[in-house]
PDB file of N, CA, C and O in Angstrom:
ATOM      1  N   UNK A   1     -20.528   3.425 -38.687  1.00  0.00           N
ATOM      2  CA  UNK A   1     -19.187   2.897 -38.844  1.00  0.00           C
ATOM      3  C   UNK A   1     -18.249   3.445 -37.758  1.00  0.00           C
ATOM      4  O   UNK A   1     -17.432   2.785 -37.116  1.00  0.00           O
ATOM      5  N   UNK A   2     -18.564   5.095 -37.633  1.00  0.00           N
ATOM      6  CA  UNK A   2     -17.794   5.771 -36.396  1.00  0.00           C
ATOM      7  C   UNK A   2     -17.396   5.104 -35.102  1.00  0.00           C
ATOM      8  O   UNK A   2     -16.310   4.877 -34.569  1.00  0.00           O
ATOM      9  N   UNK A   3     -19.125   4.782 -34.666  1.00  0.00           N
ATOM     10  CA  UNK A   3     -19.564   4.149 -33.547  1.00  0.00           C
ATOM     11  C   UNK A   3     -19.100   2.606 -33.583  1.00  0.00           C
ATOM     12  O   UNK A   3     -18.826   2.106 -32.492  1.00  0.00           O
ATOM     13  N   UNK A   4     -18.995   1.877 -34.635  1.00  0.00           N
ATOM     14  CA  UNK A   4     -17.932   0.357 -34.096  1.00  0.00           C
ATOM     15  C   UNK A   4     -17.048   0.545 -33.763  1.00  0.00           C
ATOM     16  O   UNK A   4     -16.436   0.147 -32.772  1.00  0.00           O
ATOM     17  N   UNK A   5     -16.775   1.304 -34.666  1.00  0.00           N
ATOM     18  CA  UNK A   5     -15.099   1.728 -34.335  1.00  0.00           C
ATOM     19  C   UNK A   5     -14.705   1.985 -32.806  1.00  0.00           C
ATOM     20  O   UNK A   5     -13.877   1.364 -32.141  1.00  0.00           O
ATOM     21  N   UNK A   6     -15.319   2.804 -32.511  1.00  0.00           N
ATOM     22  CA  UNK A   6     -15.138   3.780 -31.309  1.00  0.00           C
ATOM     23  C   UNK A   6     -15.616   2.396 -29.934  1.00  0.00           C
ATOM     24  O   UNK A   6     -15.288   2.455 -28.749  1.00  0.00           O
ATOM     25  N   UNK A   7     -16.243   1.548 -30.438  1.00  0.00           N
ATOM     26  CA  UNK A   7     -16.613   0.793 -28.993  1.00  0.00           C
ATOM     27  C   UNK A   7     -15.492   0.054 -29.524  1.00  0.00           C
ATOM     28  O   UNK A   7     -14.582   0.359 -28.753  1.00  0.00           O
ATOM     29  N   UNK A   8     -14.975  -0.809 -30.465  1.00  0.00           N
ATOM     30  CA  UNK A   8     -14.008  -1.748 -30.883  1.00  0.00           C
ATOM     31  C   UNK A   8     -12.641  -1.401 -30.004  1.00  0.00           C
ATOM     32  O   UNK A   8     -12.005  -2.344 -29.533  1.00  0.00           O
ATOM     33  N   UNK A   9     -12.226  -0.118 -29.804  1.00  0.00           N
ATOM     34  CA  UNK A   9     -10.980   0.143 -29.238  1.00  0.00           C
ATOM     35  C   UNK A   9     -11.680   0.521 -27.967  1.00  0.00           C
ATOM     36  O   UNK A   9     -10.847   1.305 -27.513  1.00  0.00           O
ATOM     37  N   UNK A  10     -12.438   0.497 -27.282  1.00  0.00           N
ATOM     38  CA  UNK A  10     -12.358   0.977 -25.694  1.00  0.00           C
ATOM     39  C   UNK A  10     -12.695  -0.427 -25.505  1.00  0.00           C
ATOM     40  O   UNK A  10     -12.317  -0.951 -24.458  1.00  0.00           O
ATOM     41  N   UNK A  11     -13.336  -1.107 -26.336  1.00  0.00           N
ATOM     42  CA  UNK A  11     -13.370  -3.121 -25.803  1.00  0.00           C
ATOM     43  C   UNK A  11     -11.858  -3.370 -25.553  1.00  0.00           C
ATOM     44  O   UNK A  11     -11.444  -3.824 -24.486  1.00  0.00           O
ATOM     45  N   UNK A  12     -10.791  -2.940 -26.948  1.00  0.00           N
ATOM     46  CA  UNK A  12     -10.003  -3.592 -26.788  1.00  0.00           C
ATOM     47  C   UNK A  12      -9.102  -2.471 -25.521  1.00  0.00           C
ATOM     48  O   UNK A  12      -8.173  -2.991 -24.902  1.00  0.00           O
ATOM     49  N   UNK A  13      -9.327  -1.534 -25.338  1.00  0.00           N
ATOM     50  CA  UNK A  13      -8.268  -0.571 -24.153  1.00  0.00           C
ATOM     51  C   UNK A  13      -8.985  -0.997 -22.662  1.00  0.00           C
ATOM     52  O   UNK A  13      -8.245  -0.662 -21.737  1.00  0.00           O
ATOM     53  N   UNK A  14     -10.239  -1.649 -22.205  1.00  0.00           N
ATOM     54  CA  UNK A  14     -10.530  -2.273 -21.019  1.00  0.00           C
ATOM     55  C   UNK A  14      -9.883  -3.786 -21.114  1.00  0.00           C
ATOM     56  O   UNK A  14      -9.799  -4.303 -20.000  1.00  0.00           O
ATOM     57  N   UNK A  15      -9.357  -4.699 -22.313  1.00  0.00           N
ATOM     58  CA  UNK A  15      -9.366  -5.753 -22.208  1.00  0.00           C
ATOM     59  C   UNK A  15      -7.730  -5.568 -22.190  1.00  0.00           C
ATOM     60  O   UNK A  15      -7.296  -6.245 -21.258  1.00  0.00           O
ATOM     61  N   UNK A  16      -6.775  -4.961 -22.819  1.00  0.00           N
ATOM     62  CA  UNK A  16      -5.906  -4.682 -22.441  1.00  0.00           C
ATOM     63  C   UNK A  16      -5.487  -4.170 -20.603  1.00  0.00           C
ATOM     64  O   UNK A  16      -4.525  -4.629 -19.987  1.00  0.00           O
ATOM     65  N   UNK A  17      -6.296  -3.342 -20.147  1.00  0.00           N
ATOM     66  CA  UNK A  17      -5.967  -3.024 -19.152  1.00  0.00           C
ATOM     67  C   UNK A  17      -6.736  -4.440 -18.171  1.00  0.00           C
ATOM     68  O   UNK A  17      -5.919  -5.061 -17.493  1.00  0.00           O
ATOM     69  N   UNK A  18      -7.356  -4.644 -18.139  1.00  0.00           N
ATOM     70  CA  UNK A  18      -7.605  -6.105 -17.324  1.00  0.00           C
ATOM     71  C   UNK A  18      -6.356  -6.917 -17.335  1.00  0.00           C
ATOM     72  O   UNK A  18      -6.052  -7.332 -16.216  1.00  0.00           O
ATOM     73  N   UNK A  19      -5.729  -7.179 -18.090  1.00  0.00           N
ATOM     74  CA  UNK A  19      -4.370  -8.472 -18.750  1.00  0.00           C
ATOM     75  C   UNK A  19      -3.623  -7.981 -17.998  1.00  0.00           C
ATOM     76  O   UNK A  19      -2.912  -8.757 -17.360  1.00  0.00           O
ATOM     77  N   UNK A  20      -3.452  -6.275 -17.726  1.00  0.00           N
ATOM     78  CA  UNK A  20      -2.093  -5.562 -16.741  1.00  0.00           C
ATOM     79  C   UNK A  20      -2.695  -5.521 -16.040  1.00  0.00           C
ATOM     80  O   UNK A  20      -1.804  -5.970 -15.319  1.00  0.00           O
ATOM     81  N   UNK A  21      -3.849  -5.356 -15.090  1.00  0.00           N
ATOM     82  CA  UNK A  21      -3.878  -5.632 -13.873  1.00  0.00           C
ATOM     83  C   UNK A  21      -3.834  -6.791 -12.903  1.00  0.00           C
ATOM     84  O   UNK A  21      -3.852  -6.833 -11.673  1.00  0.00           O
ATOM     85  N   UNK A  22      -3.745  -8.080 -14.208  1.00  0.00           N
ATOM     86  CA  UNK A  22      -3.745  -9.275 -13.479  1.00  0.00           C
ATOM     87  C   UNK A  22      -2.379  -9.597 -13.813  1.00  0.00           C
ATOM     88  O   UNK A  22      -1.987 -10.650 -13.310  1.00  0.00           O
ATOM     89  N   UNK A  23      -1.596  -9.006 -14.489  1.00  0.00           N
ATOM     90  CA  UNK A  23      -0.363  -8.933 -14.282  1.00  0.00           C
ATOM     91  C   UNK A  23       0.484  -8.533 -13.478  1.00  0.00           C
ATOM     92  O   UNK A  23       1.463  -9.182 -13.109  1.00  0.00           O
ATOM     93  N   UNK A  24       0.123  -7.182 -13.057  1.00  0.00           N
ATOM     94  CA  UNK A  24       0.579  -6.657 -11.948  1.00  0.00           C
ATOM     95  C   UNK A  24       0.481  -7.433 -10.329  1.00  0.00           C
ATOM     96  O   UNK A  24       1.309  -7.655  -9.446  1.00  0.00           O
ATOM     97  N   UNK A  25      -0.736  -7.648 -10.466  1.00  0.00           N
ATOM     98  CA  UNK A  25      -1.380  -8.212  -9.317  1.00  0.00           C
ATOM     99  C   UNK A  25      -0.395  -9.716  -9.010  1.00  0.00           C
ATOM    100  O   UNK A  25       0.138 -10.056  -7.954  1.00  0.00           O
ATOM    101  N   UNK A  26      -0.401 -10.321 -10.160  1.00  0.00           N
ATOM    102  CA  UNK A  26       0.349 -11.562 -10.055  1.00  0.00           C
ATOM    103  C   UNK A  26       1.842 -11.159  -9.196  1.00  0.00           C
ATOM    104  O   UNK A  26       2.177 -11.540  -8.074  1.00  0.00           O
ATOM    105  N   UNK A  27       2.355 -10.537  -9.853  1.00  0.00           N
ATOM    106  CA  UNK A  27       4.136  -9.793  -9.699  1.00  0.00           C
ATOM    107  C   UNK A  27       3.769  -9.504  -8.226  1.00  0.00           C
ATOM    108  O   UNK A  27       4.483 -10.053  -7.387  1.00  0.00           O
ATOM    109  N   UNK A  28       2.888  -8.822  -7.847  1.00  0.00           N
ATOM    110  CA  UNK A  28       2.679  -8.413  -6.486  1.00  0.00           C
ATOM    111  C   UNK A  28       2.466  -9.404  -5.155  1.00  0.00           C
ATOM    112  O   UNK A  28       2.673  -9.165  -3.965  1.00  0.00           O
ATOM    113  N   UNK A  29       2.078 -10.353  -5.678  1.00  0.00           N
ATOM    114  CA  UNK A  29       1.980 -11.647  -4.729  1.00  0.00           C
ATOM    115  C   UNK A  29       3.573 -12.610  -4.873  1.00  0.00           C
ATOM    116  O   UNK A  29       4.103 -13.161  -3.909  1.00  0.00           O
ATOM    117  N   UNK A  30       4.063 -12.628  -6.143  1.00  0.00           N
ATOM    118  CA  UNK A  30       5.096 -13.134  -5.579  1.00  0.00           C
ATOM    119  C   UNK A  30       6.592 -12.158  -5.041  1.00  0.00           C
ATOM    120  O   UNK A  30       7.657 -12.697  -4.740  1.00  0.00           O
ATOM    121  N   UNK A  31       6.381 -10.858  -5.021  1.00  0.00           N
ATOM    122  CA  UNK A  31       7.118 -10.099  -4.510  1.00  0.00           C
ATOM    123  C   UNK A  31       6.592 -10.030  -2.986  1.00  0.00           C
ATOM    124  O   UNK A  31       7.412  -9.248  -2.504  1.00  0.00           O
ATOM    125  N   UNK A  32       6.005 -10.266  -2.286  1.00  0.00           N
ATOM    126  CA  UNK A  32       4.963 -10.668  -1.181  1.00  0.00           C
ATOM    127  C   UNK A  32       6.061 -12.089  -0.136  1.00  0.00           C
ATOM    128  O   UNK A  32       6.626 -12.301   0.937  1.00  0.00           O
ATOM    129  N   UNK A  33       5.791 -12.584  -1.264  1.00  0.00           N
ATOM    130  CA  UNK A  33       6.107 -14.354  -0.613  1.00  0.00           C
ATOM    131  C   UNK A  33       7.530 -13.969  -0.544  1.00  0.00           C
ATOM    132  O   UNK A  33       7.908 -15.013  -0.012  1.00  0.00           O
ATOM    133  N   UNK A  34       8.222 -13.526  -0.625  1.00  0.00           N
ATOM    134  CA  UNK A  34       9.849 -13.608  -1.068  1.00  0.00           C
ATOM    135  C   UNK A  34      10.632 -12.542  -0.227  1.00  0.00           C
ATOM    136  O   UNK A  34      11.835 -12.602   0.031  1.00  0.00           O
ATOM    137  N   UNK A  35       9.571 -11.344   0.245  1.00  0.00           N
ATOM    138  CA  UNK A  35      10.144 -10.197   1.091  1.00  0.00           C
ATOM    139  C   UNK A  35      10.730  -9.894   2.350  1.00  0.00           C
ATOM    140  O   UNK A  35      11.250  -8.916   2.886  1.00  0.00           O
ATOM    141  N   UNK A  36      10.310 -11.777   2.806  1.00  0.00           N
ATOM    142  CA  UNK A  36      11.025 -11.964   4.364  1.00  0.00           C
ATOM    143  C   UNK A  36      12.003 -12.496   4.312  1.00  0.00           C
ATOM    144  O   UNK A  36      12.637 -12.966   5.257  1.00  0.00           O
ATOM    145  N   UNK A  37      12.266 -12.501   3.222  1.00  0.00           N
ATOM    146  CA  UNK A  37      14.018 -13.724   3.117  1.00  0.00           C
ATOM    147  C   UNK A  37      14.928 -12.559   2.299  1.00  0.00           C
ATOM    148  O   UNK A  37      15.823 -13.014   1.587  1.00  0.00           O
ATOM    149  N   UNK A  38      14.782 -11.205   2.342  1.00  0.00           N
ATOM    150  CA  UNK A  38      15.843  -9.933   1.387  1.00  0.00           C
ATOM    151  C   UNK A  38      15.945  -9.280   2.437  1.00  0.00           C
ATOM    152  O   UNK A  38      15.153  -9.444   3.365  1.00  0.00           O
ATOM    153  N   UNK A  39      17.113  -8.271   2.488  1.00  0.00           N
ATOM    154  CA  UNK A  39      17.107  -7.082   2.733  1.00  0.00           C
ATOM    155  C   UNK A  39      15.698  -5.673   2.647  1.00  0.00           C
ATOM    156  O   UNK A  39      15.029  -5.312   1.679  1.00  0.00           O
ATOM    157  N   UNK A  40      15.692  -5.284   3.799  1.00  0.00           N
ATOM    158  CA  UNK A  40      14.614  -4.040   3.638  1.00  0.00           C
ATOM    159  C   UNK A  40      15.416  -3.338   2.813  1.00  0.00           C
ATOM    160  O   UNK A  40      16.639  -3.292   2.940  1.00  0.00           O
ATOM    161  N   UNK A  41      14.719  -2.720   1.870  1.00  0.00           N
ATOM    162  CA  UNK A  41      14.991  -0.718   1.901  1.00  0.00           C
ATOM    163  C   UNK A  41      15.249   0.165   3.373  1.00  0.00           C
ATOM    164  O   UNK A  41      14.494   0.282   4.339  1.00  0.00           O
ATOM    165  N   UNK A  42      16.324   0.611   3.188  1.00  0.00           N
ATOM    166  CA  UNK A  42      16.504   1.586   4.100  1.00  0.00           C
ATOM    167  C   UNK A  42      17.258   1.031   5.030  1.00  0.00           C
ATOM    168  O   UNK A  42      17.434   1.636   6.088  1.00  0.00           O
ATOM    169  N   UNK A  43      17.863  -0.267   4.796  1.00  0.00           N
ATOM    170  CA  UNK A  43      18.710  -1.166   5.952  1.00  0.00           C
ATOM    171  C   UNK A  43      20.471  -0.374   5.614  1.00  0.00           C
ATOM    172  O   UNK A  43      20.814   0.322   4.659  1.00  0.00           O
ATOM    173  N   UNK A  44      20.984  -0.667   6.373  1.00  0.00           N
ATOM    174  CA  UNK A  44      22.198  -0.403   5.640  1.00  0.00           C
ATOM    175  C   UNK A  44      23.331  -1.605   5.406  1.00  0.00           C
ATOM    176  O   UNK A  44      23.094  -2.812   5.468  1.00  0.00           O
ATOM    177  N   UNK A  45      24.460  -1.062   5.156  1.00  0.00           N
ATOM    178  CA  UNK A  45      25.159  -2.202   4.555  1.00  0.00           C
ATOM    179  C   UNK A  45      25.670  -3.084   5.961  1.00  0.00           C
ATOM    180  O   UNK A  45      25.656  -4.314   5.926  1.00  0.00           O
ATOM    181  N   UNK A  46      25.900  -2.705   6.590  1.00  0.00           N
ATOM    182  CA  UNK A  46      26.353  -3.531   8.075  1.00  0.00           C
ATOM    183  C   UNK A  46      25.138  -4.277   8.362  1.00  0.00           C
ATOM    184  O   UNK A  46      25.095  -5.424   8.807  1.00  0.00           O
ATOM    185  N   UNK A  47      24.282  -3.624   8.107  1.00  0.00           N
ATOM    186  CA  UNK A  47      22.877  -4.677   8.962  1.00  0.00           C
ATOM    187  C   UNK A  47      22.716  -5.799   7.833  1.00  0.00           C
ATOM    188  O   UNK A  47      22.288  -6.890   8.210  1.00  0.00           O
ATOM    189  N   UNK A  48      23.043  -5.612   6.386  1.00  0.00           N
ATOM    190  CA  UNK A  48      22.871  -6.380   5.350  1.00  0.00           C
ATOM    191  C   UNK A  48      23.580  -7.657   5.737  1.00  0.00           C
ATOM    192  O   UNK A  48      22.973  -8.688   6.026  1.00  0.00           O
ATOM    193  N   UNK A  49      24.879  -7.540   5.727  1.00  0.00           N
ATOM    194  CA  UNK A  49      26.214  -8.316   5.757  1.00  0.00           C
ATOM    195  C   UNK A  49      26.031  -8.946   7.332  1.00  0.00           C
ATOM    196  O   UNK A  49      26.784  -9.904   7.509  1.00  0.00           O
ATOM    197  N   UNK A  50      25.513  -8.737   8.056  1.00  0.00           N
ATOM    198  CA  UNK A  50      25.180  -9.120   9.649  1.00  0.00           C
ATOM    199  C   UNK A  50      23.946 -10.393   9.659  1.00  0.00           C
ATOM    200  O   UNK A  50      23.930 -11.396  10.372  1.00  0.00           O
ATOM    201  N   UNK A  51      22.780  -9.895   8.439  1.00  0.00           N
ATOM    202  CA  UNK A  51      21.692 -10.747   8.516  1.00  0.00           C
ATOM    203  C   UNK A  51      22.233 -11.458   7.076  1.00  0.00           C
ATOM    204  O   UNK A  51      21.309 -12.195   6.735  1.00  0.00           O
ATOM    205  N   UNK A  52      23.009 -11.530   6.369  1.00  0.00           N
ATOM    206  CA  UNK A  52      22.940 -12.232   5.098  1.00  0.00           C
ATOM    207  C   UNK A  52      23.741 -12.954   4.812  1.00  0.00           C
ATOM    208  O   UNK A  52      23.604 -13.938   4.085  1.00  0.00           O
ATOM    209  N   UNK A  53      24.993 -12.473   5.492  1.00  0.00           N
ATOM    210  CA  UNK A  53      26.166 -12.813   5.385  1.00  0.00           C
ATOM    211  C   UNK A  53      26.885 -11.891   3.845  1.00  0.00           C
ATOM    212  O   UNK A  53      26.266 -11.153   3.078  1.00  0.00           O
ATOM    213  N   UNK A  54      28.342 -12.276   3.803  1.00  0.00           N
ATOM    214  CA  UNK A  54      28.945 -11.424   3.029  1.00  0.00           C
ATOM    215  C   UNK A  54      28.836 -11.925   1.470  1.00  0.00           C
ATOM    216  O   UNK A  54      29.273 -13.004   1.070  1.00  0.00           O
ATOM    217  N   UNK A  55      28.296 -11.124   0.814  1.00  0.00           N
ATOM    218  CA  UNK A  55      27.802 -10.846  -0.757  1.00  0.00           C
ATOM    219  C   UNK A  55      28.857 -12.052  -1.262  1.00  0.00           C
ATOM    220  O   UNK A  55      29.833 -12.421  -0.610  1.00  0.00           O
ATOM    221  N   UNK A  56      28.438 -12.593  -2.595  1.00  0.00           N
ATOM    222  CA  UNK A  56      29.300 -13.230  -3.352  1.00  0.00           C
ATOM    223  C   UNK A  56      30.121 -12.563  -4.179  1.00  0.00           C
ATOM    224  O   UNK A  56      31.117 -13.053  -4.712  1.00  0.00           O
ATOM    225  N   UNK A  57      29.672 -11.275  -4.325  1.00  0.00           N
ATOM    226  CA  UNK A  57      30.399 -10.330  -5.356  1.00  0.00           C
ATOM    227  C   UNK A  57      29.785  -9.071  -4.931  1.00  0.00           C
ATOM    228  O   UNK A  57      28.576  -8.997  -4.708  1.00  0.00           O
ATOM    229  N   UNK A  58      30.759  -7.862  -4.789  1.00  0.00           N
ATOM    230  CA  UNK A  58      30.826  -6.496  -4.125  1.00  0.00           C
ATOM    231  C   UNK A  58      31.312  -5.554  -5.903  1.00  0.00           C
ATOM    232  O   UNK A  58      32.417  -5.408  -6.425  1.00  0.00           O
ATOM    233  N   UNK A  59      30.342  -5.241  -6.223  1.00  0.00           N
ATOM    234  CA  UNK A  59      30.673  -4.379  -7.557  1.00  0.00           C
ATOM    235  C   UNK A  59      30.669  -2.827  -7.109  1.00  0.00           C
ATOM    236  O   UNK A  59      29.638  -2.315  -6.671  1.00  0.00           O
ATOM    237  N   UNK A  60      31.863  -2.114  -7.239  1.00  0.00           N
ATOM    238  CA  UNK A  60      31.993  -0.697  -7.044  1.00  0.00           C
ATOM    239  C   UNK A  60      31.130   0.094  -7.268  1.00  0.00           C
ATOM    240  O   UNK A  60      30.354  -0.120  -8.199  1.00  0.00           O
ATOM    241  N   UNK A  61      31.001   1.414  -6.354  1.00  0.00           N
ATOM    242  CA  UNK A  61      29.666   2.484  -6.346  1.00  0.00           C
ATOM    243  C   UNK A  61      30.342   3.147  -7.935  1.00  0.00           C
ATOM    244  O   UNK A  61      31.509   3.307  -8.290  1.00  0.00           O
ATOM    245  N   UNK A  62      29.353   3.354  -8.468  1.00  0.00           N
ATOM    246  CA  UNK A  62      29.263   4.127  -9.779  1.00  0.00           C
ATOM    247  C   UNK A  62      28.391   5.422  -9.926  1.00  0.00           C
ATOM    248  O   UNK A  62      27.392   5.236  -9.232  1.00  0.00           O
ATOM    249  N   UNK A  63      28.328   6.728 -10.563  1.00  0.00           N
ATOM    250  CA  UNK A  63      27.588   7.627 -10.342  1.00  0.00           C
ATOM    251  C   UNK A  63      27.594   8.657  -9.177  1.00  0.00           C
ATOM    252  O   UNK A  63      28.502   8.537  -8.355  1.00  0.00           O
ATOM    253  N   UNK A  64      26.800   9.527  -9.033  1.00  0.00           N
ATOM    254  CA  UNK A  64      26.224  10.609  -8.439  1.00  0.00           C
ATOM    255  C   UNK A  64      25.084  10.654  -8.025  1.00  0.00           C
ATOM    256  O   UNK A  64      24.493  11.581  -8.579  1.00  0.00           O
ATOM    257  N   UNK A  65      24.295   9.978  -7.137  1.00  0.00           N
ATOM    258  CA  UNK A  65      25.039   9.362  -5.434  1.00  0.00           C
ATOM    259  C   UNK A  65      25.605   8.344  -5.961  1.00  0.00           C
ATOM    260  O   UNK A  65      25.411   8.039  -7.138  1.00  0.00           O
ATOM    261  N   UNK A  66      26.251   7.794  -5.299  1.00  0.00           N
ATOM    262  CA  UNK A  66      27.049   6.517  -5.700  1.00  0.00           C
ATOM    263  C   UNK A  66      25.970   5.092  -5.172  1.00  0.00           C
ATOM    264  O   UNK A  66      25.501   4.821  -4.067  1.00  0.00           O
ATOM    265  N   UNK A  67      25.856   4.348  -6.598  1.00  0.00           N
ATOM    266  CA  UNK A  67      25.177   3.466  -6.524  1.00  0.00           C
ATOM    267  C   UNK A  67      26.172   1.935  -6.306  1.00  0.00           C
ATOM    268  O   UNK A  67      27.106   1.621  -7.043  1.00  0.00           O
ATOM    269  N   UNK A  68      25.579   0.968  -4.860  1.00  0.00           N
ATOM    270  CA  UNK A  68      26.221  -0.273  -5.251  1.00  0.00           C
ATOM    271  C   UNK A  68      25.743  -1.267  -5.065  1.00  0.00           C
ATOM    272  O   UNK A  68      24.964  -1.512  -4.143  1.00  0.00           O
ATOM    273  N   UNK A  69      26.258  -2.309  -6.216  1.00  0.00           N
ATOM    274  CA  UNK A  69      25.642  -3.660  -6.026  1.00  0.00           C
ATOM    275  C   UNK A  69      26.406  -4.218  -5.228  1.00  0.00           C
ATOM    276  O   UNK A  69      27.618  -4.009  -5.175  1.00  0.00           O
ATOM    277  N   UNK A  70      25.653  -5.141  -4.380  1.00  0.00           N
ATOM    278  CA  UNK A  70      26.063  -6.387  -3.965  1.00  0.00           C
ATOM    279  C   UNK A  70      25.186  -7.700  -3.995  1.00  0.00           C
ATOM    280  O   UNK A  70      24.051  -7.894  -3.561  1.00  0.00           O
ATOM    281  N   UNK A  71      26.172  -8.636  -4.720  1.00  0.00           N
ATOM    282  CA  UNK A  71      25.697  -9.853  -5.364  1.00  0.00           C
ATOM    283  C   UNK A  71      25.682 -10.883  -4.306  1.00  0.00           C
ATOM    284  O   UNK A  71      26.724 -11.081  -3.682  1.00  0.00           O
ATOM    285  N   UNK A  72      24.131 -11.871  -3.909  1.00  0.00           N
ATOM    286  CA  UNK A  72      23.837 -12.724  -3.316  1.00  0.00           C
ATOM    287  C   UNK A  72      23.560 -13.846  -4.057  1.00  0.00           C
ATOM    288  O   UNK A  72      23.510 -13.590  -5.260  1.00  0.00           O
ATOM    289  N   UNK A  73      23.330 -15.181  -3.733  1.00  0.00           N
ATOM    290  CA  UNK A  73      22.993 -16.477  -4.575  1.00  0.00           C
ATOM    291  C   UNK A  73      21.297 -15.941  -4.408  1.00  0.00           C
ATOM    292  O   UNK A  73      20.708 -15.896  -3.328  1.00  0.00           O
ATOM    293  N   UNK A  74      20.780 -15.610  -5.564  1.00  0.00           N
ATOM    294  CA  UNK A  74      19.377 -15.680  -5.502  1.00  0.00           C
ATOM    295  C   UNK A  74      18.226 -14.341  -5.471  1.00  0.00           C
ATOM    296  O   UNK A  74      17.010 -14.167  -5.558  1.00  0.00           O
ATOM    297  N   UNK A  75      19.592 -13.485  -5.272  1.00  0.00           N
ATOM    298  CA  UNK A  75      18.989 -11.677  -5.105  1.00  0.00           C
ATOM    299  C   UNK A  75      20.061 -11.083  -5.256  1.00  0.00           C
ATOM    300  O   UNK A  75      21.151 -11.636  -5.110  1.00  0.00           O
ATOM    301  N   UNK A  76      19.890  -9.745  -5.603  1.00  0.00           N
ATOM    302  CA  UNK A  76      21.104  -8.504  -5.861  1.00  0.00           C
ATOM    303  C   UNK A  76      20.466  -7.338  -4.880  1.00  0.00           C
ATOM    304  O   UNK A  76      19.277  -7.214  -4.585  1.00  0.00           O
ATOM    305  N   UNK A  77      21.116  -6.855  -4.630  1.00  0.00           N
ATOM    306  CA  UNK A  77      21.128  -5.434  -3.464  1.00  0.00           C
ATOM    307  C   UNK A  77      21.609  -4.312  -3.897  1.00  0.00           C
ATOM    308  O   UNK A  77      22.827  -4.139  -3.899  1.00  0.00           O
ATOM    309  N   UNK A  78      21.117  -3.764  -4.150  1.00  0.00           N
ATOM    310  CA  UNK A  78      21.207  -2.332  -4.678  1.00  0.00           C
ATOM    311  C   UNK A  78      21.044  -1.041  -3.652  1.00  0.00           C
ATOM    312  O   UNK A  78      19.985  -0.925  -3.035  1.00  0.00           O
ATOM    313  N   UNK A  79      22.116  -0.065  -3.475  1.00  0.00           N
ATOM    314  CA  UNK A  79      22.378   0.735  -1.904  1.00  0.00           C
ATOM    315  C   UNK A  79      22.974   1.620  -3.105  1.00  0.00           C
ATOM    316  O   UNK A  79      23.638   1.295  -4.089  1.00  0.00           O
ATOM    317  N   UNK A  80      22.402   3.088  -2.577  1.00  0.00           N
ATOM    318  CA  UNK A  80      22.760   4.448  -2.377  1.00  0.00           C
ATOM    319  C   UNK A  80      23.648   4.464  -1.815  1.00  0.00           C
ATOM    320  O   UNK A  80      23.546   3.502  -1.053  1.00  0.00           O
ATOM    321  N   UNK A  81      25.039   5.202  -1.549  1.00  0.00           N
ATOM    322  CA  UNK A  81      25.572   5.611  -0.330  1.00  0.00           C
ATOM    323  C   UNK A  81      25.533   4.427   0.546  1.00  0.00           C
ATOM    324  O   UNK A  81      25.654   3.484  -0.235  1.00  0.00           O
ATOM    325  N   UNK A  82      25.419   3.914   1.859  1.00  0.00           N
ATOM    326  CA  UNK A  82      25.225   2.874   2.282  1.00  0.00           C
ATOM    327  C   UNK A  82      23.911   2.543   2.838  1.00  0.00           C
ATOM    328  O   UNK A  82      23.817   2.382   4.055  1.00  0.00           O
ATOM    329  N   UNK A  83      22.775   2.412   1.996  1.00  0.00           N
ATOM    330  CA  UNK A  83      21.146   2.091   2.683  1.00  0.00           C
ATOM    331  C   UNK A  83      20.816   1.400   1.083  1.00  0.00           C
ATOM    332  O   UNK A  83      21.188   1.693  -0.053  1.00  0.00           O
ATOM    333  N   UNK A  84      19.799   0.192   1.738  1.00  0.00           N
ATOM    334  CA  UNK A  84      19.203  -0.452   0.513  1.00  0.00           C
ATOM    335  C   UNK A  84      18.622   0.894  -0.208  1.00  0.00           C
ATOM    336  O   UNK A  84      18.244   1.808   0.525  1.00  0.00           O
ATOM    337  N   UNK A  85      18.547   1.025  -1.494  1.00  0.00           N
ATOM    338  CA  UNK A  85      17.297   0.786  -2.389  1.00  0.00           C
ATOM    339  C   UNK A  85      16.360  -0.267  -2.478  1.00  0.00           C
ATOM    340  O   UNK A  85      15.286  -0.305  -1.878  1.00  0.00           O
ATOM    341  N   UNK A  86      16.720  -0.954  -3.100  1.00  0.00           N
ATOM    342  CA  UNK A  86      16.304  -1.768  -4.109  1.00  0.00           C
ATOM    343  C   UNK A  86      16.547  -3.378  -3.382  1.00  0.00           C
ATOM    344  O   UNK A  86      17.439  -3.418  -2.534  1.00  0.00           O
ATOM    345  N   UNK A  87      15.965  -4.401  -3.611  1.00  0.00           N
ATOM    346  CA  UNK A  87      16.516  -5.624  -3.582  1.00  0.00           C
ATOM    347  C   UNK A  87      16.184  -6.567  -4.771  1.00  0.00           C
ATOM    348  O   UNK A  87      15.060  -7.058  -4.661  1.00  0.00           O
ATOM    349  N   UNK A  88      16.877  -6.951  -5.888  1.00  0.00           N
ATOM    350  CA  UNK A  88      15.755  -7.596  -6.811  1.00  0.00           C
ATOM    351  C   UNK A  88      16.396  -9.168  -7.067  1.00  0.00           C
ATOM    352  O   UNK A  88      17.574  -9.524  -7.096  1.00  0.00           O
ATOM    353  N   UNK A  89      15.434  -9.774  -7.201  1.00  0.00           N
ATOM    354  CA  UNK A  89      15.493 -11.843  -7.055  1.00  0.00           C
ATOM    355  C   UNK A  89      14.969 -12.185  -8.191  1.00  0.00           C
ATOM    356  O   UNK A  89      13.940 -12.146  -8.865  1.00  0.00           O
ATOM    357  N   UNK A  90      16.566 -12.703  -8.145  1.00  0.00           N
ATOM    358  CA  UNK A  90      16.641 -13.446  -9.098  1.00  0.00           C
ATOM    359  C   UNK A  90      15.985 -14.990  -9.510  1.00  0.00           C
ATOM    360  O   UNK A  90      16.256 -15.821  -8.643  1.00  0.00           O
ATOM    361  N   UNK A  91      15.367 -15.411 -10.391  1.00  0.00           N
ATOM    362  CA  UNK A  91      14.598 -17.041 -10.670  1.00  0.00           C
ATOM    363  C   UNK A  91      15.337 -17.714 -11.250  1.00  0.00           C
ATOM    364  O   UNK A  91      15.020 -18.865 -11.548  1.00  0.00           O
TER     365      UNK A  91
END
C-alpha cells in the first residue's frame, strides 16, 4: 500500500513538473519575440524617451531606491534611479 502510494505522488510531482516546464518554456518564447520592440535593462531614461518616444503616463519614483514607472501603449517600464529594470507587455 506504502509503495502505491509513494510511486502515485512522484507520478504525480514529474507530471506536475513537466506542465511547468512547458509553461515556462512557452512564456520564454514569447518574451523572445517581443524583446526587440522594449527597452533593454540597463538603458536609461534619455535613451528610453529618444528610442520610444515620450511615455503616455510618467508615475512618480516611490521607495528606497526610488522606483519609476513609465507608461507606454502596449508595455510599462520600470527604472531604478534612472536605468531600466524591468520592461513588462502588456496583451
Amino acid at each position: 500500500m506504502l509503495r502505491k502510494t509513494l510511486i502515485g505522488c512522484a507520478l504525480a510531482l514529474v507530471a506536475a513538473t513537466t506542465l511547468g516546464n512547458t509553461l515556462l518554456i512557452d512564456g520564454i518564447e514569447v518574451d523572445q519575440q517581443s524583446a526587440s520592440s522594449r527597452p533593454k535593462p540597463g538603458s536609461t531614461m534619455t535613451t528610453v524617451e529618444a528610442q520610444f518616444g515620450a511615455p503616455t503616463q510618467r508615475l512618480p519614483a516611490v521607495g528606497e531606491p526610488p522606483i519609476t514607472r513609465w507608461e507606454y501603449p502596449g508595455f510599462t517600464v520600470v527604472f531604478e534611479h534612472d536605468r531600466v529594470l524591468h520592461t513588462v507587455v502588456r496583451h
